[in-house]
VMD Tcl script that draws the C-alpha trace (Angstrom):
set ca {
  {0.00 0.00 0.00}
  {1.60 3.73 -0.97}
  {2.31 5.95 1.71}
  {0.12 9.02 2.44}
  {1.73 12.20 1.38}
  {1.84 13.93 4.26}
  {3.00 17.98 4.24}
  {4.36 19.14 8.14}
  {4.25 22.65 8.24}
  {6.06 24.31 11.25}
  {7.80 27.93 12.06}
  {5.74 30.89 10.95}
  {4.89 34.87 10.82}
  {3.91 35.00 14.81}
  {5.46 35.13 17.82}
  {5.31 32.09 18.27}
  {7.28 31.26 15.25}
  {10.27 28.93 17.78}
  {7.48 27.41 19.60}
  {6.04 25.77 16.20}
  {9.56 24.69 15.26}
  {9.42 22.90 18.47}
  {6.04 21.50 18.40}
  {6.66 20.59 14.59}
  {9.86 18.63 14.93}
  {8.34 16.71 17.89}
  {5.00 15.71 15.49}
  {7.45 14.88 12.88}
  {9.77 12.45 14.91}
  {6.83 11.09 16.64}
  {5.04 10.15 13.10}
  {4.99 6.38 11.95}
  {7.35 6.65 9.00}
  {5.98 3.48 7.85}
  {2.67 4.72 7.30}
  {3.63 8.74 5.55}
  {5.99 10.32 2.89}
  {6.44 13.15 5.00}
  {7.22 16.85 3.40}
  {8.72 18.79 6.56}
  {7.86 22.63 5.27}
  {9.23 25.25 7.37}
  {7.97 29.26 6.50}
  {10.63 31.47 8.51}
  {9.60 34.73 10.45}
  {9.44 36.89 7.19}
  {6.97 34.52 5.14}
  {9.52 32.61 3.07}
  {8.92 29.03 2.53}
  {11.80 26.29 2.59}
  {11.74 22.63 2.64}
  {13.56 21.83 5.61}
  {15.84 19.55 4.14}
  {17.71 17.40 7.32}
  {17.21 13.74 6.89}
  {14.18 12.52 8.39}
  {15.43 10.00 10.68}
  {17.87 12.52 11.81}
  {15.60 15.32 12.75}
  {15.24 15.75 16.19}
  {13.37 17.67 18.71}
  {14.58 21.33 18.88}
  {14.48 23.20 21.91}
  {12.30 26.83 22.21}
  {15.00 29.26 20.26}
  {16.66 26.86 18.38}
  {16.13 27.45 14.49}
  {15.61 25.51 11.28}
  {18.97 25.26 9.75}
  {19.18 22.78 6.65}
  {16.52 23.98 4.14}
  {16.06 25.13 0.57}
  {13.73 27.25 -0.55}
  {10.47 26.33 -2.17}
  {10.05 28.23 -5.86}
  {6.33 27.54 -6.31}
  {4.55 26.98 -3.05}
  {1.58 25.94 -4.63}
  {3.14 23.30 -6.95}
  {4.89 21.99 -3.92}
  {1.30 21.71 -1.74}
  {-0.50 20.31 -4.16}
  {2.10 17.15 -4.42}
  {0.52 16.42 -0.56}
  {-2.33 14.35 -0.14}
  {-2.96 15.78 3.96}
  {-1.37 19.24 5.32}
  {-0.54 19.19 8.87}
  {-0.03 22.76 9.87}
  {1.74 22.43 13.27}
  {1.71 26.62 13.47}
  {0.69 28.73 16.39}
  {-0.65 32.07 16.07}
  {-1.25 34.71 13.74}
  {-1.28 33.24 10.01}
  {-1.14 29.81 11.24}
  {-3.67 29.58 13.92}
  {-5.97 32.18 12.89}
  {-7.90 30.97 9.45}
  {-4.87 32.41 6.99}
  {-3.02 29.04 6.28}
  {-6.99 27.42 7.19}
  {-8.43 29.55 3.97}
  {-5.29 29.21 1.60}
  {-5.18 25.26 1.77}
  {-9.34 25.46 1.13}
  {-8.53 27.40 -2.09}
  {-5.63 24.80 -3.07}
  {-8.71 21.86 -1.66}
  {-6.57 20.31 0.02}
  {-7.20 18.35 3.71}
  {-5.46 19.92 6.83}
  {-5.41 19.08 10.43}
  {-7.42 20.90 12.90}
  {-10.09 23.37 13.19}
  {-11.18 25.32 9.63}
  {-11.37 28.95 8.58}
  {-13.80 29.98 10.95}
  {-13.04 28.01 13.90}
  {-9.29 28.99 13.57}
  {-10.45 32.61 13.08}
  {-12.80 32.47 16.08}
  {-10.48 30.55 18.63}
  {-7.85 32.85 17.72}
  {-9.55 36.23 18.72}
  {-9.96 36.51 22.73}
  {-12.87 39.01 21.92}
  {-14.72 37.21 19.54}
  {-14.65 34.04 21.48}
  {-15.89 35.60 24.58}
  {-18.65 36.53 22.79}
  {-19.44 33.16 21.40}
  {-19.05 31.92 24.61}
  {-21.75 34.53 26.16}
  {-24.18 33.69 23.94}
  {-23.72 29.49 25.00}
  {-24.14 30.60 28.38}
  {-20.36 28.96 29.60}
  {-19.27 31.39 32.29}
  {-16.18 33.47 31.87}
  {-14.75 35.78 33.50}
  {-15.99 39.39 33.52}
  {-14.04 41.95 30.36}
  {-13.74 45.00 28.78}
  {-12.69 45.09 24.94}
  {-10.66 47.97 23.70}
  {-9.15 49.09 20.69}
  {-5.80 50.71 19.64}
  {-6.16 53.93 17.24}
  {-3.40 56.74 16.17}
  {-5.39 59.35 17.32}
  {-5.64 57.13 20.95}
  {-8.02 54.19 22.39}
  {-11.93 53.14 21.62}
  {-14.07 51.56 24.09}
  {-16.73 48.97 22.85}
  {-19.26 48.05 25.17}
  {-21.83 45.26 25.14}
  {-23.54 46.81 22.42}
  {-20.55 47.05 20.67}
  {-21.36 50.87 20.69}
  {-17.84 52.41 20.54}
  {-16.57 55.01 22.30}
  {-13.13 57.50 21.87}
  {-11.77 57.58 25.33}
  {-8.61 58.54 27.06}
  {-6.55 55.69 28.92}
  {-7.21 57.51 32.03}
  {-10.82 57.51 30.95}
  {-10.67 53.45 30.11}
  {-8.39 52.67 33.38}
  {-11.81 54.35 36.04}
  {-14.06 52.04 33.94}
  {-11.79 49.22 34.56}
  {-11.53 50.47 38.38}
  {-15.53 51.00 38.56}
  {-16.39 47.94 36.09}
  {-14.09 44.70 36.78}
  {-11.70 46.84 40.11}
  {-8.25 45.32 40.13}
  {-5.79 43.46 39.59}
  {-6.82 42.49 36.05}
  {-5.00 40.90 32.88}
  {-4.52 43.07 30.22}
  {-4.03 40.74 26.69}
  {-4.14 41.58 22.80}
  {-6.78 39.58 21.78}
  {-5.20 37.85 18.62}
  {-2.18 35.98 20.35}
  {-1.22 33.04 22.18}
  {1.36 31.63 24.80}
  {0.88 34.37 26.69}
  {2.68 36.57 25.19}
  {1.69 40.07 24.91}
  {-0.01 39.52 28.73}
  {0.64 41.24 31.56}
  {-1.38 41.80 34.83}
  {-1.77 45.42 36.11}
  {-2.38 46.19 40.24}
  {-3.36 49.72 39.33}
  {-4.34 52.53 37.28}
  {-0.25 53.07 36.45}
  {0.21 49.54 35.37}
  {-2.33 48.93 33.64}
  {-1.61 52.06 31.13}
  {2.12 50.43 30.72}
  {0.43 46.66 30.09}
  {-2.81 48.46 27.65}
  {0.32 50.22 26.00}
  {2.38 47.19 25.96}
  {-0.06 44.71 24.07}
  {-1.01 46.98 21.43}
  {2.38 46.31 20.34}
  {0.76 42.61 19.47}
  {-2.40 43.87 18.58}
  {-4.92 47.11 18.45}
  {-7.71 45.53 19.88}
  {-6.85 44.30 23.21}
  {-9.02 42.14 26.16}
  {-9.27 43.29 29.60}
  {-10.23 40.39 32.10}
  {-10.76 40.81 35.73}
  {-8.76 38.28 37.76}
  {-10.30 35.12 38.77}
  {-7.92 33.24 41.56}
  {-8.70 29.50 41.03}
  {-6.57 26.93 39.86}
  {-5.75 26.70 35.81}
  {-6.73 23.36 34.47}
  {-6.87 22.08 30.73}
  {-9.09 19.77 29.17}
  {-8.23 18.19 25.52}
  {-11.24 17.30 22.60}
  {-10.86 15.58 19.74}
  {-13.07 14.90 16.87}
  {-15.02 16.39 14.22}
  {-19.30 16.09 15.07}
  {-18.08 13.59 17.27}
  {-16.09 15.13 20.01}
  {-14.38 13.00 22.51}
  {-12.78 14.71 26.01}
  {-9.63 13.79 28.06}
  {-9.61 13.97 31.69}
  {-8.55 16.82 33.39}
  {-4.80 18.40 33.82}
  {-3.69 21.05 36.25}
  {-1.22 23.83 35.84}
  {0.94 24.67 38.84}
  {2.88 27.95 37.37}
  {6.36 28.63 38.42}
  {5.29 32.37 38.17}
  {2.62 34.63 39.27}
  {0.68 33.45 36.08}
  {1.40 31.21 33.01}
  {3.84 33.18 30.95}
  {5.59 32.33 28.44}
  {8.97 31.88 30.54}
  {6.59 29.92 32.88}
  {5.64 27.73 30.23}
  {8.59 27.20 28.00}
  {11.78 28.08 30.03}
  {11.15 27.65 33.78}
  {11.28 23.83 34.69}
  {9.43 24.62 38.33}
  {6.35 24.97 36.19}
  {4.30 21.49 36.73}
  {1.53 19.83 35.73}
  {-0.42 17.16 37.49}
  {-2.50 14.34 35.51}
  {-5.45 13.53 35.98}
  {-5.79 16.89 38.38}
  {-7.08 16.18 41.94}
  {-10.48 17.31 41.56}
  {-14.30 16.06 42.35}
  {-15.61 13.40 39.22}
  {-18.50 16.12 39.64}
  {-16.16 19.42 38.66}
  {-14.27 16.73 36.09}
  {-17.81 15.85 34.24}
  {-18.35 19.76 34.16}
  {-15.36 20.83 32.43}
  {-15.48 17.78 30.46}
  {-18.94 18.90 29.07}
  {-17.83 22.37 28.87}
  {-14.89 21.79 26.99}
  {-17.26 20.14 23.77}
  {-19.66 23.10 24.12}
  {-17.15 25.20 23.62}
  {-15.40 23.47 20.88}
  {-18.87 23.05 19.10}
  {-20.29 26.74 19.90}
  {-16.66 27.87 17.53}
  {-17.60 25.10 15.17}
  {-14.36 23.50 15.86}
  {-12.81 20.09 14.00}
  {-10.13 17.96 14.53}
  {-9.09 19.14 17.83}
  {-8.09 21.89 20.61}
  {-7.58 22.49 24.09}
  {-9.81 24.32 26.28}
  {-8.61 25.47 29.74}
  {-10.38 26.61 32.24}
  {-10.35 27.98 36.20}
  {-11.62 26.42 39.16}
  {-12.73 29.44 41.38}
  {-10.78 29.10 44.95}
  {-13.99 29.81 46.90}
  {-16.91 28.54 45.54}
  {-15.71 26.03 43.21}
  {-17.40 26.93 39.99}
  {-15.60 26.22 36.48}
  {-15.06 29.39 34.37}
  {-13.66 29.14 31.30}
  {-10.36 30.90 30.36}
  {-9.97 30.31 26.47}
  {-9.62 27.52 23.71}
  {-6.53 26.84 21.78}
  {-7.24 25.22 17.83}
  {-3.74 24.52 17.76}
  {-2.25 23.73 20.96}
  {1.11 23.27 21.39}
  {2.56 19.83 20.18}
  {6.01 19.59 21.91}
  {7.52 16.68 24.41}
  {5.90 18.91 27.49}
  {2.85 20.13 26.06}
  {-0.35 19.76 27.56}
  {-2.50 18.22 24.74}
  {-0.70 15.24 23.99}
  {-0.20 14.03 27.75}
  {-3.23 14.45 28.52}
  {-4.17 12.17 25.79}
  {-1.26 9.77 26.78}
  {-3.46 9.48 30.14}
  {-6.32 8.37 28.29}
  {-4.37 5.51 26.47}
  {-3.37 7.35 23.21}
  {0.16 7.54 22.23}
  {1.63 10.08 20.52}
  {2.01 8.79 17.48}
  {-1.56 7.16 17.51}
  {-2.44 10.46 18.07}
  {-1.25 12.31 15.08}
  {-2.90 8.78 12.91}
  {-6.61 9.97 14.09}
  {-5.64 13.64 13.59}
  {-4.70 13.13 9.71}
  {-7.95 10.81 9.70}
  {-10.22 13.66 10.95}
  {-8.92 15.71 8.33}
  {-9.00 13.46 5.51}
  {-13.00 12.79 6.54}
  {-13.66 16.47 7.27}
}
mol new
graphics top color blue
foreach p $ca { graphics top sphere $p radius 0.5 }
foreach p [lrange $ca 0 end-1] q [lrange $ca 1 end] { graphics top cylinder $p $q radius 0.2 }
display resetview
């Protein structure tokens, strides 16, 4: 039987162009060689596309901040693509996470991995997805939604009426509205970066100022002290959930330091919690993926409130991160999956999609 042509996209325009290269070389040393023809495809931080060229059963995992060195580059992208029977687009963030890549491989009609154009755009936008999830009824934590202009800052409110305001104007709304501390993130980006989390009025200009380097419209959340736990789906109309995982941050919150670069960070499998708060996030976890229209997969984490106990969700991820320590894949592992088996019934999803 011929091998499945199998295209493994990794690297990318975001910021979280050396977490991909991780994530990517782990799914492509982890893949059953017997089974794919695999195209390793790496795009670099400026939007050039290579084929990354290192023999296959030499490639190895690289570390966050190690690059892509042995590649050529590819003359006709499209040419190249269409050679692939299944795309795996192991890319995180803007124009990998967020529809771009999603839309360009539905114009070339050809079967990718994970959530589609909508989905991706919808799990990728912190604003937008809060308002999907208001209108399911999941409960999340209270926000305000701003936007960066040249001429200043524009608060939307529930309406989405929108308002020209000072940052001394938005900071007493935030003070009267959510009070403080509270997380200030641009709303299209992911590993936390761009975050910060602002005590006061002084602070939180700096961290408004700070993520509308990453984005102009930006997510204000008030804090919710709980514990952070994950919960992984897989599927397409039939959407199967993991158990639960907990996040015990080495830092105040789960930056990307914390995640990627401090090994004090830990995370405990299944998570010490009641079957009762387990069958909750379990069910909220598919809601969520569903109310997005989600496919193929994600990871959907959540808080457990300190005092009373109830399950507020924090965001969902359409591309979670794939490397040795990543969340999605162990928790998976914990169900019985491998890795490898894994990545077989993600490239089924898509080829069924």
């Amino acid at each position: 039987m011929s091998k499945l042509k199998l295209g493994v996209i990794l690297g990318g325009m975001s910021s979280e162009h050396d977490v991909s290269i991780t994530s990517g070389t782990s799914v492509i040393k982890k893949l059953d060689k017997e089974k794919y023809e695999i195209y390793p495809i790496y795009i670099d931080k400026q939007g050039n596309w290579y084929e990354y060229t290192k023999n296959l059963d030499e490639i190895e995992v690289l570390e966050v901040g190690r690059q892509i060195e042995e590649k050529r580059e590819i003359t006709n992208v499209i040419e190249y693509l269409q050679e692939c029977d299944v795309i795996f687009p192991v890319l995180h963030g803007l124009y990998g996470e967020d529809g771009t890549i999603q839309g360009f491989l539905e114009l070339l009609k050809k079967p990718y991995v994970g959530c589609k154009v909508l989905g991706s755009s919808i799990g990728m936008d912190k604003v937008y997805t809060k308002v999907i999830f208001d209108r399911a009824n999941i409960n999340q934590a209270k926000y305000l939604y701003i936007k960066k202009t040249e001429q200043g800052y524009i608060y939307i409110d529930k309406e989405f009426n929108e308002y020209s305001y000072s940052l001394n104007d938005i900071a007493e709304i935030v003070k009267k509205e959510l009070g403080y501390p509270v997380y200030v993130k641009p709303s299209n980006s992911g590993s936390s970066v761009g975050i910060n989390k602002a005590h006061n009025e002084e602070e939180l200009e700096e961290a408004v100022e700070f993520a509308s380097k990453y984005d102009r419209k930006i997510l204000i959340e008030e804090e919710i002290k709980g514990r952070e736990v994950e919960c992984a789906v897989l599927g397409n109309e039939e959407v199967e959930a993991t158990c639960i995982g907990e996040i015990l941050p080495a830092e105040e919150f789960y930056t990307f330091d914390a995640k990627y670069k401090n090994s004090e960070s830990r995370v405990i499998i299944p998570a010490e919690i009641s079957e009762n708060i387990s069958e909750e996030i379990r069910r909220n976890a598919i809601k969520a993926f569903k109310a997005i229209d989600g496919k193929g997969l994600s990871r959907v984490d959540f808080f457990i409130e300190h005092e009373t106990n109830r399950v507020i969700i924090n965001e969902i991820n359409t591309m979670p991160g794939f490397t040795q320590i990543s969340m999605y894949p162990k928790l998976w592992e914990q169900m019985g999956v491998s890795y490898t088996e894994l990545l077989d019934r993600l490239i089924e999803l898509a080829t069924i999609c």
